[in-house]
N, C-alpha and C positions, 0 to 999 in steps of 0.2 A: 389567342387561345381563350376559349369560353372555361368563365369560373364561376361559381354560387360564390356568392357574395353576402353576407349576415354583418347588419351594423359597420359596416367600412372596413371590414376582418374578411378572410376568406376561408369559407367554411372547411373545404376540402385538407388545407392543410391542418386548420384544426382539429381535422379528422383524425389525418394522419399522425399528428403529434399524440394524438392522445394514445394510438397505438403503439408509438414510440416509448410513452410516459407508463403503457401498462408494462413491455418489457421492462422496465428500468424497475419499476416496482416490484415486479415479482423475482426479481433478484438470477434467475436460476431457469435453465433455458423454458420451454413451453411449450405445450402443443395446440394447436389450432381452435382446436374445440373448446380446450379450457380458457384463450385467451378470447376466443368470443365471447363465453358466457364470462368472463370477467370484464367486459367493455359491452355487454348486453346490446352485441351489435350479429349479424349476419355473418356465417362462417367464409359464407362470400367474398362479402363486402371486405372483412379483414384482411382474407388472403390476397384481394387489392391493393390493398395500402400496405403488405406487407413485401409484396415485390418491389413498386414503388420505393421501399427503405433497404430493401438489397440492392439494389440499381446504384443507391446510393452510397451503400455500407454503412447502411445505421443499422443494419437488422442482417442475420446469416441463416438460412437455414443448414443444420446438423445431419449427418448420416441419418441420424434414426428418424429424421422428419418434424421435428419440433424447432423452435425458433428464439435465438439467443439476440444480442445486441450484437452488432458487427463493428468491426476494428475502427471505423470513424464516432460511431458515440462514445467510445472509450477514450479518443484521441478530445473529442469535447469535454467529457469529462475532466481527464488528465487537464486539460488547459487553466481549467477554473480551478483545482486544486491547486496550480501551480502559483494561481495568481494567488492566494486568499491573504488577509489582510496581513497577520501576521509574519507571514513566513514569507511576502514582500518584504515588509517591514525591518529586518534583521538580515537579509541578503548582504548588506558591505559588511556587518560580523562574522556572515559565514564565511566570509572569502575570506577576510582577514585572519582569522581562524588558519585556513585550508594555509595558508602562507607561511604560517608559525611551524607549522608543524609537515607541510609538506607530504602530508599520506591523501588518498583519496578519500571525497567526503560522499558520503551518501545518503539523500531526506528520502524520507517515507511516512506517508498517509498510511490511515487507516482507509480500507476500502470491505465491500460483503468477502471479500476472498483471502483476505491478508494485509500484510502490511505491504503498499503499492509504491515503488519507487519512481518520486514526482523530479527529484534534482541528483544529477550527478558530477560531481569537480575532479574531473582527473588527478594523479597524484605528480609530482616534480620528479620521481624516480625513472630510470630506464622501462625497466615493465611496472607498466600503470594497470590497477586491479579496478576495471570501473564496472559495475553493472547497467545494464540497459536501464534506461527510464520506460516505466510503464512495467516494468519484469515485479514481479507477486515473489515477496520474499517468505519462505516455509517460516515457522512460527517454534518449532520446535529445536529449531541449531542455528537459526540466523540471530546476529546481534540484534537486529533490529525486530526480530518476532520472540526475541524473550523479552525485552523491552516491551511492548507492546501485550503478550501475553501475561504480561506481571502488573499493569496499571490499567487496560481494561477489564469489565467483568465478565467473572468465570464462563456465563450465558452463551457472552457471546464469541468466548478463544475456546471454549474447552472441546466444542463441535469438531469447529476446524483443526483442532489439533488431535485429534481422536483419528480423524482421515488420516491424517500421517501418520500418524503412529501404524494403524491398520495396512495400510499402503505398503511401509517398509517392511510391516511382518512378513506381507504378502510377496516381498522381491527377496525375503531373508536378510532386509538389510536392519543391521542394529543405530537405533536413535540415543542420541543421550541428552536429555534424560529419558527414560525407557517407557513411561507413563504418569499419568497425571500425576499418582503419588510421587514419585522419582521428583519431577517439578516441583514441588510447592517448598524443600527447604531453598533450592536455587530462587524461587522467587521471591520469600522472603529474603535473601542476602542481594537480590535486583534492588528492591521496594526498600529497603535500608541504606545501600548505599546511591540507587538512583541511576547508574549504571549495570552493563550487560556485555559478560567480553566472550569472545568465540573463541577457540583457541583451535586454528584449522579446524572447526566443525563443518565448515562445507569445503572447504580446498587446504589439503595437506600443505601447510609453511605458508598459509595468509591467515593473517591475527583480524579481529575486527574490532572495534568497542562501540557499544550503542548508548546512546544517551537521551532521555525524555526530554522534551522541552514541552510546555503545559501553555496554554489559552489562560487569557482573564479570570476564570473559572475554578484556577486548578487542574482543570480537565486534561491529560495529554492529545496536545495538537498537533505534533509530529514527531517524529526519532530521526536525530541525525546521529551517525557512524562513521569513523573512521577506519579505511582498509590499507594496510598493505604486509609486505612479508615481515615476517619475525625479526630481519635486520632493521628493517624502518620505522617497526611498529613492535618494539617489545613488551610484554605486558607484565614482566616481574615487579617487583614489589619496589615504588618508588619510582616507577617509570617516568620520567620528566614528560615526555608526547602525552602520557594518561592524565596525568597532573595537569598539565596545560588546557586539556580537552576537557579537563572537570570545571575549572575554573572560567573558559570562556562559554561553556554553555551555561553554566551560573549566572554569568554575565547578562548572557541573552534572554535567560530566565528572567531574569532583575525586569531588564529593559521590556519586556513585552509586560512583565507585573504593573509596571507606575508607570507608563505611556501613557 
């Protein structure tokens, strides 16, 4: 197979990467013409290298004709967030954890759409509540998107949670909290105590609790949560499973601080 060849590299895939790299950049699907004049290359040329990356499912074209990432650059993605240094690093706490208390555990990234579920530990119970990896947790009743809603900035949750909110109006379904105002005293009592509990906000009789864990920085580096039903996972006052789960993700906080 004949290739253009630049400096010992080969140009064609450079090509094509870089078409790759304009989808990932622009976050949000695209249409042809914009994604040419964003790569100031030929509407032609592109829509080559764009089949090219459907063939391969790094790239999908949508009903309406515009062109998003396709389910294998998410699954590349997904991989490196699974590995990053930290959240290696603290894997036999998490399991140890998951053992103590026996509910399922659930990590989630930050990603453009939500909080992205990178790790999931099934629970020791007969019905295990586990969500897919890779599943985009809503922001506005998931433990882990008020977590995540309450320690990043307004900028960049308040967008996305506006869509939900508008969404539910739009199906007549009621959210709680019902709007940005409705949030902000639950997020100061997130931001105080550092925790986020669901209380069946997405499935009637499964509790959830989310908890920050932060990067060298400060910065929150991901939310792990623990799921299961109201038997396994009580959340009243003094809950020994809640307690435990404050205490070992402190832990893990510790250990990822003075590493």
């Amino acid at each position: 197979m004949a290739e253009d060849k630049v400096s010992g590299g080969v140009q064609s895939l450079e090509i094509g990467l870089a078409v790759l790299n304009a989808l990932v950049d622009h976050q949000q699907p695209i249409i042809l013409k914009a994604l040419s004049h964003k790569l100031d290359m030929h509407p032609a040329k592109v829509h080559r290298y764009l089949v090219s990356l459907i063939r391969m499912d790094y790239a999908k074209q949508l009903e309406d004709g515009s062109y998003a990432l396709g389910d294998q650059a998410w699954r590349l993605g997904l991989n490196c967030i699974q590995h990053s240094d930290s959240l290696q690093l603290v894997q036999p706490m998490i399991y140890a954890l998951q053992s103590k208390i026996g509910c399922s555990l659930q990590i989630s990234k930050w990603s453009p759409q939500g909080p992205l579920v990178v790790q999931a530990i099934e629970s020791n119970h007969p019905i295990a509540i586990v969500t897919k990896v890779g599943s985009i947790m809503p922001l506005v009743n998931s433990a882990s998107g008020r977590i995540f809603a309450s320690f990043l900035p307004e900028h960049t949750v308040r967008p996305l949670m506006q869509e939900q909110w508008q969404k539910a109006a739009s199906l007549h379904v009621s959210l709680n909290p019902e709007n940005w105002d409705a949030f902000q005293p639950l997020k100061q009592e997130i931001v105080q105590h550092k925790m986020a509990l669901a209380k069946g906000d997405l499935l009637v009789g499964i509790n959830a609790v989310g908890l920050p864990v932060f990067n060298a920085h400060g910065a929150i580096d991901f939310c792990l949560v623990a799921i299961d039903s109201e038997m396994f996972l009580p959340l009243n006052a003094g809950s020994e499973k809640v307690e435990i789960l404050k205490q070992e993700v402190a832990a893990i906080n510790q250990y990822i601080q003075t590493r």
